[in-house]
Structure formats: structure tokens, C-alpha cells
NUNUKOL-123647 format. One record per residue: residue in one letter; x, z, y of N, C-alpha, C in turn. Coordinates in steps of 0.001 Angstrom, whole numbers, plus 500000, padded with zeros to 6 digits. Layout:
AXZYXZYXZY
...
This chain:
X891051200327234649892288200706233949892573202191234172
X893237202800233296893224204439232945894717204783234511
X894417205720234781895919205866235039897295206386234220
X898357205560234793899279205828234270899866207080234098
X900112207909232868900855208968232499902089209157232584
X902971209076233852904173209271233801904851210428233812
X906243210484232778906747211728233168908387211593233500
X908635212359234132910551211759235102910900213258234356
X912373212740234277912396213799233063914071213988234415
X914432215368235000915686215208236031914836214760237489
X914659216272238352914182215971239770915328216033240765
X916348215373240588917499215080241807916701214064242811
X917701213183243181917482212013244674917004211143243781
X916960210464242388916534209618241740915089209964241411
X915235211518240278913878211680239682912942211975240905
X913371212479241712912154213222242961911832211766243225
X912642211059243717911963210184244387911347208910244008
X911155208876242653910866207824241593909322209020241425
X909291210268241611908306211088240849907298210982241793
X907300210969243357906728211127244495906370210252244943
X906877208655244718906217207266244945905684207147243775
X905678207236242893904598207164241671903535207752241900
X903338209353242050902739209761242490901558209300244128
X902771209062244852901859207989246264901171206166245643
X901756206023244405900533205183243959899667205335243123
X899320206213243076898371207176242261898659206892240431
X900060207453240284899901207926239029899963209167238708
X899592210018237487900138210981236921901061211161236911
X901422212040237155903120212695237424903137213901236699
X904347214056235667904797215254235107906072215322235694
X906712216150236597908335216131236609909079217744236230
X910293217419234884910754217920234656911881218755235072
X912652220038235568913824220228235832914319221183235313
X915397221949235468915394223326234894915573224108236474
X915964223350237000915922224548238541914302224923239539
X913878225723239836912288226031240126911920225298241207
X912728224252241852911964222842243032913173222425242778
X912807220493243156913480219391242755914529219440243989
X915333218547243533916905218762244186918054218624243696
X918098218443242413919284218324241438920268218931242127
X921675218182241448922836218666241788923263218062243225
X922768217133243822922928216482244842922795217759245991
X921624218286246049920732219296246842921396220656246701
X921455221152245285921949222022245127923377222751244886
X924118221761244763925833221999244058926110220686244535
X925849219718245634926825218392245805926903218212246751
X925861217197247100926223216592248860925637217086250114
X924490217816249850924018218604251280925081219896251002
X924913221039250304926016221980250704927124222020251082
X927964220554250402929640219876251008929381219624252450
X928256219317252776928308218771254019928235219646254700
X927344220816254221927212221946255098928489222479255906
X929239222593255263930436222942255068931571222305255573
X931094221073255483932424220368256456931985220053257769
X930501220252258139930548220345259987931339221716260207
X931305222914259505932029224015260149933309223557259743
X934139222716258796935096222061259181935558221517260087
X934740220894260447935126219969261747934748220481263275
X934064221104263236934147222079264273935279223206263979
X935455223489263723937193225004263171938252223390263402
X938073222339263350939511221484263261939174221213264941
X938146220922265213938115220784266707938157221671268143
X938498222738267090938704223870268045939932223496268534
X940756223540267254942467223784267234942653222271268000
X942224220893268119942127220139268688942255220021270206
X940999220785271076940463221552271769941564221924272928
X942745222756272580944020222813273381944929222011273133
X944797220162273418945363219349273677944369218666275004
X943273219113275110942245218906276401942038219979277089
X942945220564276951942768221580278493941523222972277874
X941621223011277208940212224057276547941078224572275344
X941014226426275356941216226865274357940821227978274082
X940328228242272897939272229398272456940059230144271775
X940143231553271400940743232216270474940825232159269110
X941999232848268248941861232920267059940188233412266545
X939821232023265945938477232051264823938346233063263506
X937095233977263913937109234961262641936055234538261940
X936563234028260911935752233656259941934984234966258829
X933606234829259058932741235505258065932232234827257069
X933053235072255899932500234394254590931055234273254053
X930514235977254480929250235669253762928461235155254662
X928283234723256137927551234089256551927599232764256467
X928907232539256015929362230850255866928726231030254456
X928629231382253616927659231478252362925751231371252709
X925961232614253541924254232216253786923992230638254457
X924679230455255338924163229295256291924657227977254828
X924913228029254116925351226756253210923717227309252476
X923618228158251831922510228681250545920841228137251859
X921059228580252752919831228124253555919492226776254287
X920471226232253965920543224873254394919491224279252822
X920472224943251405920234224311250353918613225044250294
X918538225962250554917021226498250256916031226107251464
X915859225401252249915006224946253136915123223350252776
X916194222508252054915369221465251725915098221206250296
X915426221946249575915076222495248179913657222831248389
X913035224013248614911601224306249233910788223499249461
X911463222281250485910776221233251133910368220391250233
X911157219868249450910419219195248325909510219863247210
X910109221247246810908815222270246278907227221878247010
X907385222092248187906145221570248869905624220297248277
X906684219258248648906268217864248800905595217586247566
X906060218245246628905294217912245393904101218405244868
X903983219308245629902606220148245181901674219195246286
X901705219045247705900986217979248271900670216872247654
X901697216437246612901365215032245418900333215246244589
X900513216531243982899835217089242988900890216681241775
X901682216485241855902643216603240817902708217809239924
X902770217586238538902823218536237682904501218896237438
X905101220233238283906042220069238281906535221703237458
X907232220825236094907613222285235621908965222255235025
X909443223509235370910798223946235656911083224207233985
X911942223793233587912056224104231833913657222584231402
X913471222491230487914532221202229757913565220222228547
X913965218918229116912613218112228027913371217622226890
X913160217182225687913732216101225202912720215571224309
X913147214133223586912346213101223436912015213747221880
X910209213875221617910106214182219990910004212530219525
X909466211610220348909415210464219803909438209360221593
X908449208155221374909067207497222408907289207548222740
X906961208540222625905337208369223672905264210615224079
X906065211142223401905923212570223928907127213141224211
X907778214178224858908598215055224940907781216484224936
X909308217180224457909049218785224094909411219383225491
X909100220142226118909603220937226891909973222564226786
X911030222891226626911207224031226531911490224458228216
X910424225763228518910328226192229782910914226911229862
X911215227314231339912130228531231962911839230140231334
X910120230082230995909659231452230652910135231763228979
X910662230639228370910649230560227248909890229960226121
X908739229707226463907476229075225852907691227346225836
X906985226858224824907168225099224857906131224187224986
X906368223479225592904975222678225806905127221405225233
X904224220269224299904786219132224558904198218320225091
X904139217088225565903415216225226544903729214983226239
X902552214334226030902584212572225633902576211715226918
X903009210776227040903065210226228082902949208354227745
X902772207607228764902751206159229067903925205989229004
X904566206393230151905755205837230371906682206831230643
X908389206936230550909323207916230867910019207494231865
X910662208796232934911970207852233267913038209263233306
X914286208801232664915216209668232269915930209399233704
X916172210936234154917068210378235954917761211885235762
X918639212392234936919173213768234197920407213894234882
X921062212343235488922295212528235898923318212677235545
X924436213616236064926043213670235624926655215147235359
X927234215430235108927995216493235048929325216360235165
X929761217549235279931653217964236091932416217178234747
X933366216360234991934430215633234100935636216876234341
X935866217251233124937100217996232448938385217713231607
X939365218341231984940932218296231207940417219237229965
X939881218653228794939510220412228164941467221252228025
X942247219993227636944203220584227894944432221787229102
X943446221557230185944380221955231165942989223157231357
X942040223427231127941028224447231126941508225832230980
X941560226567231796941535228175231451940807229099231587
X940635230215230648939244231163231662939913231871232467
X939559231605234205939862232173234849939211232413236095
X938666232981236922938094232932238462938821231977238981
X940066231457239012940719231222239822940898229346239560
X940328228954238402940157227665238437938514227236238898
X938497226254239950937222226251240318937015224596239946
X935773224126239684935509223204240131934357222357241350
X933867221485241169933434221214242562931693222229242865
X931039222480242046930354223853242056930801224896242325
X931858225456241496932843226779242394932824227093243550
X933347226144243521934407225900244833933470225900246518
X932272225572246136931213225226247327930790226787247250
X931190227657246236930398228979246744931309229383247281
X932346229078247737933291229940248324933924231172248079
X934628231276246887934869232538246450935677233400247083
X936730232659247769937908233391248608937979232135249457
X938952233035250592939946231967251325941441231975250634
X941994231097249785943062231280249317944311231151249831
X945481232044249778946141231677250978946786229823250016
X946321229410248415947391228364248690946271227789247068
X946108226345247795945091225642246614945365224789245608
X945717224291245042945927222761244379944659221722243673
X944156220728244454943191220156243952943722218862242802
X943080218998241793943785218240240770942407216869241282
X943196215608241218942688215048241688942250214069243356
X942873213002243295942502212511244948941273211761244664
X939855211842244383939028211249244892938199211498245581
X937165211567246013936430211545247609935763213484247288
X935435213794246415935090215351246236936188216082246300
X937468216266245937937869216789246009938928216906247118
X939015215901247709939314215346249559938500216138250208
X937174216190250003936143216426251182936522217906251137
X936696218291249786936645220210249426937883220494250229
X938706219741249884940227220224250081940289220490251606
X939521219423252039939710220007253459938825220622254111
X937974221152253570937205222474254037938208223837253584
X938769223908253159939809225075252828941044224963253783
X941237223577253720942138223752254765941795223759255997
X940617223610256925940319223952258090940095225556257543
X939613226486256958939678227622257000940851228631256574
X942061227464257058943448228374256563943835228073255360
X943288227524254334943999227485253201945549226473253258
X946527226690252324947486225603252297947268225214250825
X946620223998251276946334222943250405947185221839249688
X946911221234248548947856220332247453947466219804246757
X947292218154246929946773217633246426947805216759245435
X947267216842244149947984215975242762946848214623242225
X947578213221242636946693212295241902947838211699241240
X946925211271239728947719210152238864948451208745239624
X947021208204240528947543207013241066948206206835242058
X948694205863242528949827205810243677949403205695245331
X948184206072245015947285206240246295945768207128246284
X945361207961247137944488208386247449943436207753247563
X941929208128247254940828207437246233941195206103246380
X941808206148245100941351204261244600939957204221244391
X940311202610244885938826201814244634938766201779246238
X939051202702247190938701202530248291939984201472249206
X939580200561249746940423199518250738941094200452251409
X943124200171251388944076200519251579943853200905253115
X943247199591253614943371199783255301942815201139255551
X941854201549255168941091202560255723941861204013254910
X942332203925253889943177205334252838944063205343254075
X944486204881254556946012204773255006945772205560256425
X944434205542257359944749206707258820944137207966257983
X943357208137256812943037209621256327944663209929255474
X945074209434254973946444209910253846947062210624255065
X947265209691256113948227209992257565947979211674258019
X946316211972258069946240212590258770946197213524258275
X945914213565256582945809214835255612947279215574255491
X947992214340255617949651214824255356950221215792256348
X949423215742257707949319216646259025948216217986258588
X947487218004257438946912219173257431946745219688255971
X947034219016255206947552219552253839948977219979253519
X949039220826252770951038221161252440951304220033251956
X950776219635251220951610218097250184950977217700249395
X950844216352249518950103215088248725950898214548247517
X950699215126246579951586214438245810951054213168244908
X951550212349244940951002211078243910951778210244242846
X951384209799242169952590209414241153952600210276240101
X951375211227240038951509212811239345950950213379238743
X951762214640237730949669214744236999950327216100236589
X949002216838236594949327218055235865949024218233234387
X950517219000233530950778218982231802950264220221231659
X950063221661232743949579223054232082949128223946233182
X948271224254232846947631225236234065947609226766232894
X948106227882233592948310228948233045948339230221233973
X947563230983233423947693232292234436948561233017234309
X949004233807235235949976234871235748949237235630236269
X950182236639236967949841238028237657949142237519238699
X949703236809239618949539236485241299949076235407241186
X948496234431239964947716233149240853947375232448239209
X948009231256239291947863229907238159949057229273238828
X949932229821237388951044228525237074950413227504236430
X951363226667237836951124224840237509951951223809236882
X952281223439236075953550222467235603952847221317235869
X953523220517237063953647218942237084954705217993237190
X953915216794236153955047216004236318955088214195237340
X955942214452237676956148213484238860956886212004237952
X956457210890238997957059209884238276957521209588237543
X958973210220237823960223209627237384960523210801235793
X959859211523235981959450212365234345959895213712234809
X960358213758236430960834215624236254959370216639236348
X960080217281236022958641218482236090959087219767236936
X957845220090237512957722221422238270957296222527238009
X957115224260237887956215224490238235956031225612239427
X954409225361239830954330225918241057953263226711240862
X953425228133241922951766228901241406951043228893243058
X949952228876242483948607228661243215947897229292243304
X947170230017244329946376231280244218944909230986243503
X944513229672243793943236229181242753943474227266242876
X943585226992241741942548225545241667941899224837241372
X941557223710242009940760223014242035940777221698241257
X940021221983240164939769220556239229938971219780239499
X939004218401240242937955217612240777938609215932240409
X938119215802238964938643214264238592937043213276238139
X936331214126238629934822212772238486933716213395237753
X932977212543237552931522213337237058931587212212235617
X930710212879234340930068211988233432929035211803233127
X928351210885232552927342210676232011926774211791230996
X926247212717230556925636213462229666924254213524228979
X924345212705227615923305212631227066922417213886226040
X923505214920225098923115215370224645922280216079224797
X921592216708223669919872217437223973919177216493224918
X918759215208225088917673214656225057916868214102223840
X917323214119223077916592213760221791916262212290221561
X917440211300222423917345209859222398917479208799220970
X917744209903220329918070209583218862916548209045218410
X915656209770218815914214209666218326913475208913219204
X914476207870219813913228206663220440914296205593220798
X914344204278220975914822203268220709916325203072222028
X916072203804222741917270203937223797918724203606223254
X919080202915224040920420202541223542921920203062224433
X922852203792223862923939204013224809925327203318224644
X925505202897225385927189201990225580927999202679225472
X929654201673225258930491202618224800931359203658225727
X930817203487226854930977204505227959930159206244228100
X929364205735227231928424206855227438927146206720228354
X926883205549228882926045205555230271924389204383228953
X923538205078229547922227204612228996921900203271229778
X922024201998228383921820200450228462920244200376229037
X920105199730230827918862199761231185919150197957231686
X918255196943231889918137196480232907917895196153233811
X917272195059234803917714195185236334916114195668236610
X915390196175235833913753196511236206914574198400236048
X915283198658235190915832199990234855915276200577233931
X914369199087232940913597199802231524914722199421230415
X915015200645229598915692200779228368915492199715227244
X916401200116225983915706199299225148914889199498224200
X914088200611224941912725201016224370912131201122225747
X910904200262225156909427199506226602908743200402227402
X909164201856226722908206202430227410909391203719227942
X910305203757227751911204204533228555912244203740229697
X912609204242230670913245203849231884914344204986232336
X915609204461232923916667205219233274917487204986234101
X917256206427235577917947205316236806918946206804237113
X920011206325238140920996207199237900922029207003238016
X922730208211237896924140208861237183924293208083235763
X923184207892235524922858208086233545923130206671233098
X923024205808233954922817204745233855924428203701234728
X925193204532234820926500203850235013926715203877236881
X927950203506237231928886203315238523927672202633239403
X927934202486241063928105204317241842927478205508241513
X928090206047241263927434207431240923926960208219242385
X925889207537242890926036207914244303923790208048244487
X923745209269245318922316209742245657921084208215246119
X922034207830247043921074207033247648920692205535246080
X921953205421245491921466204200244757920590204646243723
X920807206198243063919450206741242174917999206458242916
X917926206956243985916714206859244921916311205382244432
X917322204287245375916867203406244902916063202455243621
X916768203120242892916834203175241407915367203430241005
X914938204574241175914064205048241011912442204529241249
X912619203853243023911613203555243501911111201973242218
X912272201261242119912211199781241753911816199874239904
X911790201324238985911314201912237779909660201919238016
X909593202585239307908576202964238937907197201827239465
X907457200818240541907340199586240634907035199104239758
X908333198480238661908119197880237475906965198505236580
X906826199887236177905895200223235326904405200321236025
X904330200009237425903404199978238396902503197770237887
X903692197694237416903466195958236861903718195263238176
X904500195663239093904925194835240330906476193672239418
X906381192623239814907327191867239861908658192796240510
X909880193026239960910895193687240987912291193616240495
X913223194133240801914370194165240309915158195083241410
X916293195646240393917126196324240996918208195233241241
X918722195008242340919791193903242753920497193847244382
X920652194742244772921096195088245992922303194205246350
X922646193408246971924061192767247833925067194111247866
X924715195094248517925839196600248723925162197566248956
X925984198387248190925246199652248310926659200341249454
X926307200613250145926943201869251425927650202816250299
X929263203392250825929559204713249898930590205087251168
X930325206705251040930791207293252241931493208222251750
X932999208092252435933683209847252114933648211141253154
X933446211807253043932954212615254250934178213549254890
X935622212807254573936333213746255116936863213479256848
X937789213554257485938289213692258567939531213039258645
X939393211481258930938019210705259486937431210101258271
X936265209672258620935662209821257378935832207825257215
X935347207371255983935379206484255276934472206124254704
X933911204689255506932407203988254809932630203240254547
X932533202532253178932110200648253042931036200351252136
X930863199043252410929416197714251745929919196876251516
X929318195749250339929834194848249912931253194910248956
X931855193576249628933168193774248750934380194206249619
X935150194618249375936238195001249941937501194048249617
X938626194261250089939322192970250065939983193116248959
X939956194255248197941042194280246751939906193301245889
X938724193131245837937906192887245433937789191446245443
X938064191082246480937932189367246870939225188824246377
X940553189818246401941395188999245677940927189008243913
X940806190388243523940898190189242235939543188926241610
X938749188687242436937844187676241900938028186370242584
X939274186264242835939371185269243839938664184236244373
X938176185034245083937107184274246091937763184177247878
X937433183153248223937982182459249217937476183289250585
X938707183956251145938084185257252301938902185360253422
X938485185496254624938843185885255436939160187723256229
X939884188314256983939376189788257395939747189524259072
X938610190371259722938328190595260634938645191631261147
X939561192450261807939684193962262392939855194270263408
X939318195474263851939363196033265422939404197125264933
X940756197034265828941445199013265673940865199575266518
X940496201143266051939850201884267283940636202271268672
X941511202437268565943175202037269526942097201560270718
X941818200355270631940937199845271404939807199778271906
X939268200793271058937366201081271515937709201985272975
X936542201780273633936779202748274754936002204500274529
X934770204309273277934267205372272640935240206085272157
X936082205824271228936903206087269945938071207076271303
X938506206433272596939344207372273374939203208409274100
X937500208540274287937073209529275116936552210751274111
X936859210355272879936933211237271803938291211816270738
X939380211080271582940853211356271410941080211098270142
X940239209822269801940401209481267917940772207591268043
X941665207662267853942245206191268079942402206093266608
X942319206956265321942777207221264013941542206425263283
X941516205005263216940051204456262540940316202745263130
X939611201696262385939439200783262369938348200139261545
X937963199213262099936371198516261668936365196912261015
X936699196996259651937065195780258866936032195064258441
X935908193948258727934493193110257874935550191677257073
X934831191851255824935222190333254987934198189651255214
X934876188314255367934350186821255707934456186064254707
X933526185539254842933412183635253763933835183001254867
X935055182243255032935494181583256234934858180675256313
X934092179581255354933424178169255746931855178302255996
X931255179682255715929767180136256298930404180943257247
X931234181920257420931247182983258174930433184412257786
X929877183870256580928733185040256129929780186341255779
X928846187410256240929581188645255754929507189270254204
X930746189452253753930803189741252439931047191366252394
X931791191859253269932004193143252781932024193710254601
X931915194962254580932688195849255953933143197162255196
X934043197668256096934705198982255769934880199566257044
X934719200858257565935042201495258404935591202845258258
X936512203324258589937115204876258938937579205039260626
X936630206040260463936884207019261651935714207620261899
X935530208668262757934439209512263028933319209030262972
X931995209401262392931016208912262130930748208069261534
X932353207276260395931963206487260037930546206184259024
X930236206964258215929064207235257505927707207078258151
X927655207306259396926321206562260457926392204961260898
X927299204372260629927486203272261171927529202300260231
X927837202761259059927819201748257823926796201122257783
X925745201958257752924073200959257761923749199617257869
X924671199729259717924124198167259956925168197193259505
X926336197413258612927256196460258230926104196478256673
X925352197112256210924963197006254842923608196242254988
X923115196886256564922026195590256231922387193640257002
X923297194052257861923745192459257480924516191565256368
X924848192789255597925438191858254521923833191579253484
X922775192294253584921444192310252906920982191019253385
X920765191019254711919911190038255307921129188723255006
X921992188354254539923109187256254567923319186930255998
X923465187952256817924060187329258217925247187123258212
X925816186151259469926900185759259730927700186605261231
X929175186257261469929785186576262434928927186062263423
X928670185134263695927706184973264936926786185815265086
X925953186514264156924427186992264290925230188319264977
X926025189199264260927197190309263904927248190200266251
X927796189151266347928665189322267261927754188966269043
X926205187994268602925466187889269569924671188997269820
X924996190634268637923567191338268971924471192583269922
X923496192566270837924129193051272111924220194929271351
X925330195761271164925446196816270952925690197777272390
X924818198678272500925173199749273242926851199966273712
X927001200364275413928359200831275530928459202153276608
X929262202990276064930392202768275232930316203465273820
X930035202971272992929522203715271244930807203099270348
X930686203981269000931708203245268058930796202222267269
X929498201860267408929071200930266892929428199499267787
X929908199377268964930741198531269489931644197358268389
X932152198639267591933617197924267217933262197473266496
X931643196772266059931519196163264593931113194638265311
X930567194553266136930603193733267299932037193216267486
X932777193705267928934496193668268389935098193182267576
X934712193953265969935527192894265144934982191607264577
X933519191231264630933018189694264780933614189104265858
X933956189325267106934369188880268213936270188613267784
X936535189279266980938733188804266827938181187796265987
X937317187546265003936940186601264167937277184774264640
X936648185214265831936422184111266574937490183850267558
X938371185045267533939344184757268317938990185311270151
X938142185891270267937445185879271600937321187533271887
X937750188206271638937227189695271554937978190201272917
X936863190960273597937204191610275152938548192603275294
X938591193163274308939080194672274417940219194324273639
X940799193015272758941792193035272154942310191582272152
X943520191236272563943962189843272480944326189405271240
X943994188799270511944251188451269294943389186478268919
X944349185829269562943757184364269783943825183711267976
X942615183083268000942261182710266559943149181627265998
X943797181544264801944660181088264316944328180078263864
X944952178756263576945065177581263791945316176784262490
């Protein structure tokens, strides 16, 4: 049999890594991008540079921390452009790294924009200007998302950023407004505000990221309200307009009054979309929903046989690791392995201070499908880790099937929560129960304890917290 001609059209966490196990089973590999090594927006404009950025957050918040333990360091002088280099070299050493990784594949990797002339070739128009086109076996579209916009509330200005902007760091402003409470523009907001900014956050809904379980919104809302100027919710902004000294803001609050306030720059961060145009899907059997997101199923082949689409592109979480996933189980399928995309939970992490992980279902979730549930919790109050780190601000929630005990969901906030999610995601994978949860002996004194601790209130039996099981 010939080998397979594949080409991944988008080298982010999906296409790279759908392009590079294809490649490790010896197919042909063409991968497309417009940036000169794979990395998408994840790599380059998303989640490694945010992150970059919020350890010097959290180190600048743990300074000021710092003199409540007997230790205190001086006023912090912040150098912008090295806080620029150390973010750009973070992004260019694992950007590079996969430049490498792919040339070790032998991947044909060229930097340009593809779209479909029919459903066996794409055109590529390259970076140099020149076009190539290339027939292929099989496709897989992994192109991703782009920045969601007010086009109402849009101005040309330096001073409106969005979540690309905003990571280059243009200023320290003395005063921000992030339009928007969901997990990007949380994470941003408070990287400005550990570097001095006075920050302001405006969401429509009556709580900070929905979708995420109340228990855990409720010690970050607490603690943002201690380091942001004001959370406003219930709220939305009607006009963003420049002035001399900043961007006038008019918002309106609940009850219909309106404000306005000026802002030295802000921040528009209300979600990412699906973006199809200029692929040329018109010219091969692909089908798009009325969302905008490309109709795949659980193999992630379209409804044309020989194209595939994993992703952003392809609908909710819009999150790195489930493209990856995505990706590997495409290229499987066109490998002719039996497979499916079907995960129990996918892990989603907010990376602010304290941060916020969950798997499975969460409990808004179990009511609205009403399914028959129990919750399990151990406040960090009680960890003996969580005090020798002066963070009692976190708790470790798991949902129960009360008549298996099987785990349906966990949620955690507080420090590190994003390392610890794992093993609540692979026992909800493996269908373990509170028993399995609560016999596996965890390291002490760690915050992976408290996932242990809270199988143990389950049962009514937990060391560190009296809480006798109800009757």
C-alpha cells in the first residue's frame, strides 16, 4: 500500500500534533501555517506567553504577600522590555523547538495560507508570495479561532487592546477596564494588576466566568475584589470613545443607569470564534452549522471522506489540550485504526490567583440534567499544605453517583490548582469510585491530599475535618 498523503492545514496544539504522529506513523506530511514554525495562537499570542507572565505575577503578588511572614523586599522596579524579552523567548524557544521537531519528521513544512481548490488538492499561497498547489489523500483542517468582537464598541485606537495586545505589553496603565469576566481576560487583568495597574472588570452576567461551579468563582471573585478597583456585573458596555487622556466608557448597570468612566486603555476580552473564510470549503463537501463551527464526527472526519477537522473549528472547549487530542484520534482514523473521539472530561484550567480546575460534570450540570448526585468537599482551611503556604483561599469538590459512588465530576481552586486536576480527570476516565479516590495513599503534607480528604467527608470519616456522614 502507497503511503498516505496527508496535509494539516493550521500548525497550533491540534495541527502540530495530529502532523507529527502522522508523520511518527510514517505518513507524508505537508503542514501548513502562515507563521515560519508551528505553534499557532496557543504558542504564540495565548497560553504559553499568558503564562509567562503570570508567574512574574505571582511572584510581584508574593512579594507584597511576603511582609505578612516576617520578610520584606523593596519597592519592585519593573523593566518592561525585559518583561517583553523574557515572554518573546519563552515563545521563541518553544516555537523553534517544534521548528526542529518537524524537520527531524521530515515534515514538509511551509509557512504560507492554504485553501481548498477541490476535495483532493489545496492552493497555497506562500509567505514569499509564490503559489504552490498540492494534492493530497487526506486533509485535516485544525485553523482554529480568532478574537470575538463588539464591531459597536470598536475604535481605532492604541489604547483598546485585545487579548494579543495586551500580552505585548504596551504600557503599564495607571487604570484598565477589561470588557468581559471570562477566564482570558481574568488571567490578563491580573497581570496588570500585580504590575500596578487599577483594574475593572465589566461582565453581562451576574457572576464571574460562567459555566464555571459557583463554589470555586466565589474564593477568586473574593480575592480579585482585594486586588482589582471594581468588579462590576449585571453590566455591559453601550460606547467606547476616545478623548484626550484615555477611552471614555459608558456603562450600563442593571437597573438601566448609566455611567461614564475614562480609562487609560481597554481591554476587550469576550471569547474567541470559529473562522472559516478563505478556506475555500465551498469547493468540497464540508459542512458548517449554524454556529459557524465545521460538522465533524466522533472519528473528526467531515462530511466529505476525505477531509477531517479538529479544534477550535470544530466547536466548545475551545481549549489546546482537547485539539491535541483531537488531532491524534483524525489521524488514527485515516491511519484505518478503529477509534473515536469520546473522552469522560476534558480538564479546563483558569490560571488566575487562585487558580481554578475542573473534569467531568460540575454540579450546575447535574442539576440541569437531573441526574441523581451527591458533593463531597474539603476546604483548604484544613489542609496542613494549603497553611504552610498561608492559602486557606481554595477547596477540593468531587461529584458523586451516590448508589456507585463513582466519580462524576471534581473541581478545585487554589494554588496549583491546574497540576492537580489530572488525577481527578483520570479517575473520572478510569470510572473510579470514592473508595479507589480515598484508599490511594497520597503524599504528606501536599495539596494533592485534599482530593483524598474529600473522598474521606464522603464517607463521613475524614482526619483533618469533622463532618459525620448524614443519615
Amino acid at each position: 500500500m502507497d503511503k498516505i498523503n496527508l496535509v494539516v492545514i493550521g500548525a497550533g496544539p491540534g495541527g502540530y500534533a495530529a502532523a507529527f504522529f502522522a508523520a511518527d506513523l510514517g505518513m507524508n506530511v505537508t503542514l501548513v501555517d502562515a507563521e515560519k514554525n508551528p505553534g499557532g495562537v496557543c504558542l504564540y499570542r495565548g497560553c504559553i506567553p499568558s503564562k509567562a507572565l503570570l508567574h512574574i505575577a505571582k511572584l510581584l503578588n508574593e512579594v507584597k504577600e511576603a511582609k505578612e511572614w516576617g520578610v520584606e523586599f523593596g519597592e519592585p522596579k519593573i523593566d518592561l522590555d525585559k518583561l517583553r524579552d523574557f515572554k518573546n523567548k519563552v515563545v521563541g524557544k518553544l516555537t523553534g523547538g517544534l521548528g526542529v521537531l518537524s524537520k527531524q519528521r521530515k515534515i514538509n513544512f511551509i509557512q504560507g495560507r492554504a485553501s481548498f481548490v477541490n476535495s483532493a488538492s489545496i492552493m497555497v499561497e506562500k509567505a514569499d508570495g509564490t503559489k504552490e498547489e498540492i494534492k493530497f489523500d487526506k486533509a485535516i483542517i485544525a485553523t482554529g479561532s480568532v478574537i470575538a468582537t463588539i464591531p459597536s464598541l470598536v475604535v481605532n485606537s492604541p489604547r483598546l487592546l485585545n487579548s494579543t495586545s495586551a500580552l505585548d505589553l504596551p504600557a503599564i496603565p495607571k487604570s484598565l477596564l477589561v470588557v468581559g469576566g471570562g477566564y482570558i481576560g481574568l488571567e490578563l487583568g491580573s497581570v496588570y494588576a500585580a504590575l500596578g495597574t487599577k483594574v475593572s472588570v465589566v461582565e453581562v452576567l451576574d457572576g464571574l466566568l460562567p459555566g464555571a461551579d459557583r463554589d470555586m468563582v466565589m474564593f477568586l471573585q473574593k480575592k480579585l475584589q482585594g486586588s482589582f478597583e471594581r468588579i462590576m456585573l449585571q453590566a455591559k458596555v453601550i460606547e467606547i470613545k476616545e478623548v484626550e487622556d484615555g477611552l471614555a466608557v459608558k456603562i450600563e448597570s442593571k437597573n438601566g443607569s448609566t455611567e461614564e468612566i475614562i480609562y487609560d486603555y481597554v481591554l476587550m476580552s469576550i471569547g474567541r470564534k470559529p473562522e472559516t473564510r478563505g478556506l475555500g470549503l465551498e469547493n468540497t463537501k464540508v459542512m458548517i452549522n449554524e454556529r459557524g463551527w465545521i460538522v465533524a464526527d466522533e472519528t473528526l472526519k467531515t462530511s466529505d471522506p476525505n477531509i477531517y477537522a479538529i479544534g477550535d473549528i470544530v466547536g466548545e472547549p475551545m481549549l489546546a489540550h482537547k485539539a491535541s487530542h483531537e488531532g491524534r484520534v483524525a489521524v488514527e482514523s485515516i491511519a484505518g485504526h478503529k477509534v473515536a473521539f469520546e473522552p469522560k472530561a476534558i480538564p479546563a484550567v483558569v490560571f488566575t490567583d487562585p487558580e481554578i480546575a475542573w473534569a467531568g460534570m460540575t454540579e450546575n450540570q447535574a442539576k440541569q440534567k437531573g441526574i441523581k448526585y451527591e458533593v463531597a468537599k474539603f476546604p483548604w482551611a484544613a489542609s496542613g499544605r494549603a497553611t504552610t503556604l498561608d492559602r486557606s483561599d481554595g477547596v477540593t469538590k468531587i461529584i458523586v453517583e451516590p448508589d456507585t459512588e463513582r466519580i462524576l465530576g471534581v473541581g478545585i481552586c487554589g494554588p496549583g490548582a491546574g497540576e492537580l486536576i489530572a488525577e481527578g480527570t483520570l479517575a473520572i476516565e478510569m470510572g473510579a469510585n470514592l473508595t479507589d479516590l480515598k484508599l490511594t495513599i497520597h503524599p504528606h503534607p501536599t495539596l494533592s491530599e485534599t482530593l483524598m480528604e474529600a473522598a474521606e467527608v464522603f464517607f463521613g470519616h475524614c482526619t483533618h475535618l469533622y463532618r459525620p456522614k448524614k443519615t
